[in-house]
C-alpha positions as CSV (number, residue, x, y, z in Angstrom):
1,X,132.8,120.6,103.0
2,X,133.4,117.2,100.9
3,X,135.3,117.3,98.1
4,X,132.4,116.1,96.1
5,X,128.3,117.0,96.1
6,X,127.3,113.1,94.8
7,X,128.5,109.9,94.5
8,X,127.1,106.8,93.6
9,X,128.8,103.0,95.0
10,X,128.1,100.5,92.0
11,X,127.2,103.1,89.0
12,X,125.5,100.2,87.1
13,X,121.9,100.7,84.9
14,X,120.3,102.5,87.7
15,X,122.8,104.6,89.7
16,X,124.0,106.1,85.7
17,X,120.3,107.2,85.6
18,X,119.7,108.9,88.5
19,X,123.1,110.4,88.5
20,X,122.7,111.4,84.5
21,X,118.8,112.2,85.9
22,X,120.5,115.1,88.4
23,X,123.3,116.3,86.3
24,X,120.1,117.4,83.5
25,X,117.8,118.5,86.2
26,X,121.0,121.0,87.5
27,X,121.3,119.6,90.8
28,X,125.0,118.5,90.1
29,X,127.8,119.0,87.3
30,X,129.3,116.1,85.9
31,X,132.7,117.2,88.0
32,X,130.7,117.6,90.9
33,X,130.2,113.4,91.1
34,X,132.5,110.8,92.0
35,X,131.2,107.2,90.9
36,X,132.6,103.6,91.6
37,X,132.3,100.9,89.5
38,X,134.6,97.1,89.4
39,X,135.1,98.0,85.9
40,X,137.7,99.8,84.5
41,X,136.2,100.3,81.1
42,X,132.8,101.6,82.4
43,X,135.3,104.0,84.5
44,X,136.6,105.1,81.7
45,X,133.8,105.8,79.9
46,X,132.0,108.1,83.0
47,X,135.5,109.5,83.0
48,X,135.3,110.5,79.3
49,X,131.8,112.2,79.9
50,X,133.7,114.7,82.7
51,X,132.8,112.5,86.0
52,X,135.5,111.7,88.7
53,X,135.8,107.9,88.7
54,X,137.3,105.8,91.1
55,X,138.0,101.8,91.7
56,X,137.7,102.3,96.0
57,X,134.0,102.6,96.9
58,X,135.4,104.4,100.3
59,X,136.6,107.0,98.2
60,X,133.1,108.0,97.6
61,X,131.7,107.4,100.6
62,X,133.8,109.4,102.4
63,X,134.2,112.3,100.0
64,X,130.7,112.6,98.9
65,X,127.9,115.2,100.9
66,X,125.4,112.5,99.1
67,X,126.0,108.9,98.1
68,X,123.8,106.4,96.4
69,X,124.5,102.9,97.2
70,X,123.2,101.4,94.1
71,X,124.8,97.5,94.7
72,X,122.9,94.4,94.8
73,X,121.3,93.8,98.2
74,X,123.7,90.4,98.2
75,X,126.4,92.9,98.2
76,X,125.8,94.7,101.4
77,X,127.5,91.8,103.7
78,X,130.6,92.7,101.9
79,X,130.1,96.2,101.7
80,X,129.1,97.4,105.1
81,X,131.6,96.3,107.6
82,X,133.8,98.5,105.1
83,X,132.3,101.3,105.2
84,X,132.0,101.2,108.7
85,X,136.2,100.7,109.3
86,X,136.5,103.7,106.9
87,X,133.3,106.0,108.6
88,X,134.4,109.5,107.5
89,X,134.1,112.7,110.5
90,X,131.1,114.0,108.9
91,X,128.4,111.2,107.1
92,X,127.2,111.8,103.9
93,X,123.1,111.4,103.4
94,X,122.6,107.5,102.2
95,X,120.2,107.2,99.7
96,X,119.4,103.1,99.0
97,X,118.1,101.4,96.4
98,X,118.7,98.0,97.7
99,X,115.2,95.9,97.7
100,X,115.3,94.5,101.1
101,X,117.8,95.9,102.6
102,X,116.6,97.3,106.0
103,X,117.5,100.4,108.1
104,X,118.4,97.9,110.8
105,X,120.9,96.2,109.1
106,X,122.8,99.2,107.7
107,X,122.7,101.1,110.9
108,X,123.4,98.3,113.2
109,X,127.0,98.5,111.1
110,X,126.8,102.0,110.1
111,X,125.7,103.5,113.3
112,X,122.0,104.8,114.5
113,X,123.0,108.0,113.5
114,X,123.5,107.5,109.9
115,X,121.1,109.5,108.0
116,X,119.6,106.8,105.0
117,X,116.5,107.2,102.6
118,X,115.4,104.0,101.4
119,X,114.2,104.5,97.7
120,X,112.2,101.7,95.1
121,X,112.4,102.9,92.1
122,X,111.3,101.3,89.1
123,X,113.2,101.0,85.4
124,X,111.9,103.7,83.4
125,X,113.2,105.9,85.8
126,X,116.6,105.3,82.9
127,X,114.3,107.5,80.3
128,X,112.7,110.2,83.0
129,X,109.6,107.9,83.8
130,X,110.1,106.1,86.8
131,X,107.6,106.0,90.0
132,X,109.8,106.2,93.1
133,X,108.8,105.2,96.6
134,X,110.7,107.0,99.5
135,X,110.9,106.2,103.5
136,X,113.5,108.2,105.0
137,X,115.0,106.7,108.8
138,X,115.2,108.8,112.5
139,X,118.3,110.2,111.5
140,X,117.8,111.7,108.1
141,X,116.3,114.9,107.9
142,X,113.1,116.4,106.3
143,X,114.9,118.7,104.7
144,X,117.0,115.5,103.1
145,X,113.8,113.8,102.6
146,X,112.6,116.4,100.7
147,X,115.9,116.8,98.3
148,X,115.5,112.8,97.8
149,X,112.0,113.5,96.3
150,X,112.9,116.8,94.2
151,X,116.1,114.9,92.9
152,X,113.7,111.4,91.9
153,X,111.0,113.7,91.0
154,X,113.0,115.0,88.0
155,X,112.8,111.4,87.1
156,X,109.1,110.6,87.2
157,X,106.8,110.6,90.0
158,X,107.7,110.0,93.9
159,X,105.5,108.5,96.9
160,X,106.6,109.3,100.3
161,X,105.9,106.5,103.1
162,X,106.0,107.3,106.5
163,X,106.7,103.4,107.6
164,X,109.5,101.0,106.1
165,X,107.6,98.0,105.7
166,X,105.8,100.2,103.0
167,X,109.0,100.0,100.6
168,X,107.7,96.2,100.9
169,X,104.4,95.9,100.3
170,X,105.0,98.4,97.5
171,X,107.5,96.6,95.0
172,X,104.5,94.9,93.4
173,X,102.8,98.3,91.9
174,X,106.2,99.7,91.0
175,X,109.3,98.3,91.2
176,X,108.3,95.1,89.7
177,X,105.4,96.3,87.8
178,X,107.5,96.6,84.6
179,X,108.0,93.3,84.0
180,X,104.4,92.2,84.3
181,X,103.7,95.0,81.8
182,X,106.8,93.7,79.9
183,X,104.5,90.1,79.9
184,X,101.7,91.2,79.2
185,X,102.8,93.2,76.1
186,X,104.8,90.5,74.7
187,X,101.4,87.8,75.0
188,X,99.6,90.4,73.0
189,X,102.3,90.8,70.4
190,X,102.4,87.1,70.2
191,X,98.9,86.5,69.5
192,X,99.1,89.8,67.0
193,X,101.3,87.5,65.1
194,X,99.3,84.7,65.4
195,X,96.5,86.4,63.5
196,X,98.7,87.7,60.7
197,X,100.2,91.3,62.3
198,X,104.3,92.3,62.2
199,X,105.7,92.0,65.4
200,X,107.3,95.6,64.9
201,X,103.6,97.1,63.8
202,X,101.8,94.9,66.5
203,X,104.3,96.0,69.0
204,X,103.7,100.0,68.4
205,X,100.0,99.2,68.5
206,X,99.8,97.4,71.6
207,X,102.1,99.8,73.7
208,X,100.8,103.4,72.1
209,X,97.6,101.7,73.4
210,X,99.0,101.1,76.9
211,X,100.2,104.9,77.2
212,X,96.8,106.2,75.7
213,X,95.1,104.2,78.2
214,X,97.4,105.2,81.1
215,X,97.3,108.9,80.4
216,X,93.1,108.5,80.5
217,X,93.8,106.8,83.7
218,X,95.5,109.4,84.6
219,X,92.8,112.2,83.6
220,X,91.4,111.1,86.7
221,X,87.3,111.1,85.4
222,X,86.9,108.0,85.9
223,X,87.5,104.6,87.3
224,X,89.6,101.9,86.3
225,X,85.8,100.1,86.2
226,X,84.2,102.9,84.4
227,X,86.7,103.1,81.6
228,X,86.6,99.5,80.9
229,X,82.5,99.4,80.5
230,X,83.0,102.1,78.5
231,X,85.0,99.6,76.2
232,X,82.3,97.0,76.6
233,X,79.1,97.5,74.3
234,X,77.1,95.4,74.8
235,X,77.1,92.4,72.7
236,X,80.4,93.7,71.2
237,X,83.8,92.1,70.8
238,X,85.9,93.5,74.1
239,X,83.2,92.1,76.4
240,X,83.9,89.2,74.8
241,X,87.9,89.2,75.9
242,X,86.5,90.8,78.9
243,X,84.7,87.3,80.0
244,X,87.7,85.6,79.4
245,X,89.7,87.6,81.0
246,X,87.1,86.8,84.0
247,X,86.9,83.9,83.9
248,X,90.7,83.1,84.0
249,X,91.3,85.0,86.8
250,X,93.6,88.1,86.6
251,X,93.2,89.5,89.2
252,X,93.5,86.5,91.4
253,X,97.3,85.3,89.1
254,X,98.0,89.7,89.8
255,X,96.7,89.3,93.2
256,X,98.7,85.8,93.9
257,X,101.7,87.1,92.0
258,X,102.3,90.1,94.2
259,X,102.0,88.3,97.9
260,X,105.0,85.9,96.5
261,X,106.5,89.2,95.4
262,X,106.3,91.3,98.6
263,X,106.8,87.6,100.6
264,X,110.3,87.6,99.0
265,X,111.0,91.4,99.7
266,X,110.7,90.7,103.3
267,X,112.7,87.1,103.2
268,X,115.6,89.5,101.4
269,X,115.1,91.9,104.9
270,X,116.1,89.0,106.9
């Protein structure tokens, strides 16, 4: 048995989530995880809330039954061939959150039988809201599998993939969704001020609006097409935004914008 039930190599933004995510859902106590982070102050700081800390990423890896490697994917040339000359007797599950980063590349230095979840989260996962897509590789079991997706299903909602390539072609609708929310919020709060609205007000406006609508999305009655002619009377003001709208294209700049998105996913995979 490892010293430790969780562990998480580069406990930036994301990693403190889904370890703070577990600790409130019960999976772990807080002296239970061992995190790494360059920085001795953010050590301290996780030290002070009752984690074990530590400045040598092997520590974690090989004294952890589960480690997150939440590092950059530019990180991984430097971090693998480590990990491999310091391969504890039993491997911990890998869960990666690493856009890019292929199951090839970290078992070709990890070795084949290296169990490793691939994982895209998204940013709200930080307050409990994220949507997770999971593929897990030939070595990890279902029964890991299916801890990954209770453990990110405390944080939001989880999609299980059967083929890699899916973490991929999903980025668009999750992991990088956010920001195009982010845009298209902040246009709307810029032409709110335009016409004489606080940003503050305009902001709570426009974004109760985008979680009203989401949750009626969610309902399931009807389609994304049906809810927005139910919108549009005819003759009416939204139907004229909606021709706009049309006419400039969304979905083609949406559309256009994700290829390049997923197209960069891959090149990162390389």
């Amino acid at each position: 048995m490892k010293q430790y039930k969780f562990g998480v190599i580069g406990a930036g933004n994301m990693g403190m989530a889904i370890t703070e995510g577990a600790v409130r859902a019960g999976f772990f106590t807080p002296q239970q995880v061992l995190l790494f982070n360059r920085s001795e102050e953010k050590r301290a700081k996780n030290a002070a809330a009752g984690y074990a800390v530590t400045g040598d990423y092997t520590e974690v890896y090989q004294n952890c039954d589960t480690v997150v490697l939440g590092v950059k994917p530019q990180n991984f040339d430097e971090l693998l061939p480590v990990l491999a000359a310091n391969t504890p007797e039993e491997k911990p599950l890998l869960l990666s959150i690493a856009a890019g980063m292929t199951f090839a590349k970290m078992e070709k230095a990890l070795g084949a039988d290296t169990a490793i979840i691939r994982i895209m989260p998204n940013t709200p996962l930080m307050i409990g809201e994220g949507a997770s897509a999971l593929v897990k590789n030939t070595a990890a079991k279902d029964g890991q599998l299916d801890f990954a997706v209770q453990l990110f299903g405390t944080m939001g909602v989880t999609a299980v993939f059967a083929g890699e390539q899916m973490l991929n072609e999903v980025i668009p609708y999750n992991g990088s969704f956010p920001a195009y929310v982010y845009a298209f919020a902040d246009a709307m709060v810029q032409s709110a001020e335009q016409h004489g609205i606080g940003e503050r007000q305009a902001l709570e406006l426009v974004c109760q609006t985008m979680i009203g609508s989401a949750k009626m999305l969610l309902a399931g009655g009807k389609s994304p097409a049906e809810l927005i002619r139910a919108v549009c009377s005819p003759g009416g003001t939204t139907l004229e935004a909606m021709n706009v709208i049309e006419t400039r294209g969304l979905a083609g700049i949406l559309a256009e914008a994700s290829d390049k998105c997923i197209a960069r996913a891959y090149e990162l995979g390389k």
